[in-house]
N, C-alpha and C positions, 0 to 999 in steps of 0.2 A: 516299385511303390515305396519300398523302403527307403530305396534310392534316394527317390526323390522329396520324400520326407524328410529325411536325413539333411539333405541339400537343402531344401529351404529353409531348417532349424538353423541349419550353421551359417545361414544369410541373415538370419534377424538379428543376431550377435553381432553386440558393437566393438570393435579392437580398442583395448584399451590406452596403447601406444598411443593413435594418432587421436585423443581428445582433446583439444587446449585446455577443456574448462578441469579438467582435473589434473593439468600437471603443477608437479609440486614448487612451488617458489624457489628459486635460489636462495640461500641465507646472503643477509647484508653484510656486504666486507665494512667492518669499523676501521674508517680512518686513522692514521696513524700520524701523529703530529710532523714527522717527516716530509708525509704525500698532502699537507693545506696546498690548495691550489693558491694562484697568485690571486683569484679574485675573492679568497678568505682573507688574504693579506690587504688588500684593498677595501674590505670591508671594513678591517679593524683597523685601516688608518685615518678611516673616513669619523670615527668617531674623537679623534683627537682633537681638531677644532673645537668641537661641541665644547668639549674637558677644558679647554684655553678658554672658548668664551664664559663658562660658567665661571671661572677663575678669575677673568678677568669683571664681570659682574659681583661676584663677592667682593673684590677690591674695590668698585664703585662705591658698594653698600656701605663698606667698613668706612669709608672718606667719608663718605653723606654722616654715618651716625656720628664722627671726629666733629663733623662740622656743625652738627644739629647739638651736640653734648657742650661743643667748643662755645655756644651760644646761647645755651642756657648755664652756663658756668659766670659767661659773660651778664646774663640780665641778675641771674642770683647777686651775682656781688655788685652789680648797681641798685638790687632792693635792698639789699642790705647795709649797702651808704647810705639810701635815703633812711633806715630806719632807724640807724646808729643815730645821724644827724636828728633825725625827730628827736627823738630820746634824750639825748643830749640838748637841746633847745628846751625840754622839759623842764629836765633838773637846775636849767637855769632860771625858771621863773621862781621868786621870790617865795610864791605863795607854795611850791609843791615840796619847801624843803622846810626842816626843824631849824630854831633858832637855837644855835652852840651856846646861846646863854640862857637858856630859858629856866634852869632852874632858881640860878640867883634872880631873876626878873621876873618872873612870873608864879613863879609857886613858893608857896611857905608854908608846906604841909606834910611835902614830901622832898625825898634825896635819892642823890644819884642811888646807892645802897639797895632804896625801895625799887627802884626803874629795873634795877640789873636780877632782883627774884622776879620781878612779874614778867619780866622777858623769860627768865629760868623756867618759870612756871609753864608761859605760853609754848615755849619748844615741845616739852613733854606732853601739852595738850595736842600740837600740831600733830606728835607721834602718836598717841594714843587715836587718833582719828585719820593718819594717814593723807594729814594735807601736804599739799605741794609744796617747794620747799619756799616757791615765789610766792604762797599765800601767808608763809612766815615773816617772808622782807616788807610786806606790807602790810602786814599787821604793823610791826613795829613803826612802820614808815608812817602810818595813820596815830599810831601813840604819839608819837616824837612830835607831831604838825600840832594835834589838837591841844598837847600842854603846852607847845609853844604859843599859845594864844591863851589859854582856860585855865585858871588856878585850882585845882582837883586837890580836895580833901582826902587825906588817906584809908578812908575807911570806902570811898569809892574807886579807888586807884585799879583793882581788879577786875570791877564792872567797865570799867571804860576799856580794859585789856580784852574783855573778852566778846564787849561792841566792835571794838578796833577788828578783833578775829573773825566774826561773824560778818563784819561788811567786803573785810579781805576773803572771805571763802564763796562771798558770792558772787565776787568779781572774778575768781580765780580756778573754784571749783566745779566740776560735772555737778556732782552730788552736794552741794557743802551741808555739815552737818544744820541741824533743828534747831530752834532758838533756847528747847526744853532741853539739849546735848548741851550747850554751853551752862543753863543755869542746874545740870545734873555736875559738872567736875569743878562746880563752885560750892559743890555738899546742899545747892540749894539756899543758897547766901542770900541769891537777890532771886526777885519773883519775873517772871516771862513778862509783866505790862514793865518793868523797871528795864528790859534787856537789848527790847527791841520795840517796833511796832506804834509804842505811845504818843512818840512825837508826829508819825504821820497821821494818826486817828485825829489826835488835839487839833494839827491843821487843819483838816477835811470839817471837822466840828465849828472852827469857826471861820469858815468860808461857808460852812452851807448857814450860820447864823447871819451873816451878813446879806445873804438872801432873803431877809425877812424887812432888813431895811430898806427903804425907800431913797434914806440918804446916801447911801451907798454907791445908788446909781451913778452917782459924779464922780464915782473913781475908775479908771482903768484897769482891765482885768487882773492885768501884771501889778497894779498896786495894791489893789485888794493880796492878791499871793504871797505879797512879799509881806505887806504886814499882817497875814495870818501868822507865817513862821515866824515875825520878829515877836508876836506875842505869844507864839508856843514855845518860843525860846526862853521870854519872860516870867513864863508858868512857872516852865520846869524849876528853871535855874535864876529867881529872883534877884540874887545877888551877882549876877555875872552879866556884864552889857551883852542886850539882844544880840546886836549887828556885828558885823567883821568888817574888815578890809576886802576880806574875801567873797562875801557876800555882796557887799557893796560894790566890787569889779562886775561880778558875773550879771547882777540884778540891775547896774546902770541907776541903783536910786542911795541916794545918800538917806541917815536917819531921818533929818528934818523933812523930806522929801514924803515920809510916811504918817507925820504926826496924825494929821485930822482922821488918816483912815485909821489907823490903830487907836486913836483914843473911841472913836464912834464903834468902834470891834468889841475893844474892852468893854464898851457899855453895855454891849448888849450880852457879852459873858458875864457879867456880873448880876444881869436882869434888873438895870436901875429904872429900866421903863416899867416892868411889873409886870410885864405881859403873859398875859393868859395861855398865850400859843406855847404848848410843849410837845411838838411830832418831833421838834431835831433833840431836844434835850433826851427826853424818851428815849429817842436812836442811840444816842451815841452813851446812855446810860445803860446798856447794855454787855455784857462781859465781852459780848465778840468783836466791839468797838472798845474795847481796852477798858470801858468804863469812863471813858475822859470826861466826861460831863460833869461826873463830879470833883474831880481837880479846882480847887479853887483856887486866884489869883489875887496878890495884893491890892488895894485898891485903886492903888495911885501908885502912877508909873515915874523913877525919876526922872526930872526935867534933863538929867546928864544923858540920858539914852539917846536924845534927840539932837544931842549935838554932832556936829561934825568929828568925823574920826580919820587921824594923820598917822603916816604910817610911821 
C-alpha cells in the first residue's frame, strides 16, 4: 500500500531537466567588430549612393540658388538704371531746379548770409525732430525753387523755411511732425492758419462760391480750379504775380485764358452782387476752415496778371 502510494507520488512529479518552457536562455554573444559578417559589410555599402546622391542634390540646389541670386542681381541693377536715369531726366527739367542767380534777380530783401542761418537753423530743427536726412535735401531743394521765382521779404524768410520743411516731411516722412511742432521751434512767430492749411481752405471757399453762380456754368471744371488758386494766390500775396511758368505747364492754361472766370470769382468774394445767401461764407468763417472768409482781397486785380508770361 505504501508501495504503491509512494509510486504514484513520484509519478505525478514532473523532471525538471526535460521541460523546454523552463530552460534558461543562453546569454547573447555581443559581436565583435572583427566577426561583421559580409552581409553587414554589404549593408553599409549599400548606403553610400544614397550619401553621393544627397551630395550630389545639394550641388543642384546650390547652382539653382547661384542662378536664382545670379538673376536677381541681374534685374536689381536694371531697376536701378532705370531709376538713376529717371532721376537724372528729373533734375534736368528746368522747373525742378533753383536758379544760381536768383538772389541778384529775384530778391531784394534778402542774402546769400540770410539763406546759409535759415539752412543753419533748419538742420537742427531736422535733428531736434529726427527727420530723414532726404527730408533735409528737400527742404532746402523746395527753398532754393520757390525764391527762385518769389521775392520773399525778410521778416518771412523763416516761415517759408519751415513750409518748405513741413511739405518735405510729408513727402518723406512716416510720422512727419504737426503744423503746431513747426510754429512751437519758431517761439510761436507765426500762427498755424499763416503755416499751413490757409491756402487750401481760401481755394475750396471760392470754388464752393462759384457754385452759387449761374455764370459760372460756361466754364470748365479745370478753369473754374485753376482760377480759384490764381485768386487765392492773389489774396494772399497781392503783390506777387498769381501765375508761374510752372503752373501754366502743369494746368495747360495760360493767365489770359483765365480772365472772365477769375474776375466773375472775384465778384462774388468781394460780395458786389449783395447777396443775401451766406451758408458758404458762414462755412468757411469758421476756425476749422482757417477762418478764410474773412481774408479780404484788393479790389481790382492788375491788368499785368493776365498777360502772358515767357520764361
Amino acid at each position: 500500500m505504501d508501495d504503491t502510494v509512494s509510486t504514484n507520488r513520484s509519478s505525478n512529479k514532473r523532471p525538471c531537466s526535460t521541460s523546454p518552457s523552463l530552460q534558461i536562455p543562453a546569454p547573447k554573444r555581443r559581436v565583435v567588430l572583427g566577426e561583421l559578417t559580409n552581409s553587414s559589410i554589404q549593408n553599409s555599402d549599400r548606403k553610400k549612393p544614397m550619401r553621393k546622391s544627397n551630395m550630389m542634390k545639394k550641388e543642384m540646389e546650390v547652382q539653382e540658388t547661384e542662378i536664382v541670386a545670379s538673376s536677381v542681381d541681374q534685374t536689381k541693377s536694371e531697376c536701378s538704371s532705370s531709376i538713376y536715369q529717371h532721376l537724372h531726366s528729373l533734375e534736368m527739367e528746368a522747373n525742378k531746379r533753383p536758379s544760381p542767380s536768383y538772389m541778384g534777380r529775384v530778391q531784394n530783401d534778402i542774402s546769400p548770409n540770410m539763406r546759409e542761418i535759415l539752412v543753419d537753423w533748419l538742420v537742427e530743427v531736422a535733428e531736434e525732430y529726427q527727420l530723414a536726412t532726404d527730408t533735409l535735401y528737400l527742404t532746402v531743394s523746395y527753398l532754393d525753387r520757390y525764391l527762385s521765382s518769389y521775392a520773399v521779404s525778410r521778416s518771412k524768410l523763416q516761415l517759408l523755411g519751415v513750409c518748405c520743411m513741413f511739405v518735405a516731411s510729408k513727402y518723406e516722412e512716416i510720422c512727419p511732425p504737426r503744423v503746431e511742432d513747426f510754429c512751437y521751434v519758431t517761439d510761436n512767430t507765426y500762427m498755424v492758419e499763416e503755416s499751413a492749411g490757409m491756402f487750401e481752405f481760401l481755394s475750396c471757399y471760392l470754388l464752393e462760391l462759384s457754385l452759387l453762380d449761374y455764370n459760372c456754368v460756361q466754364f470748365l471744371p479745370s478753369v473754374v480750379a485753376a482760377s480759384a488758386i490764381f485768386l487765392s494766390r492773389f489774396t494772399i500775396q497781392p503783390n506777387v504775380h498769381p501765375w508761374s511758368l510752372a503752373l501754366q505747364l502743369y494746368s495747360g492754361y495760360r493767365p489770359s485764358d483765365l480772365k472772365m472766370c477769375v474776375l466773375a470769382i472775384h465778384d462774388l468774394q468781394l460780395n458786389r452782387k449783395s447777396s443775401s445767401l451766406q451758408a458758404i461764407r458762414e462755412k468757411y468763417m469758421r476756425p476749422k476752415n482757417k477762418s478764410v472768409a474773412k481774408l479780404s482781397s484788393l479790389s481790382e486785380i492788375p491788368a499785368a496778371y493776365f498777360e502772358a508770361i515767357y520764361p
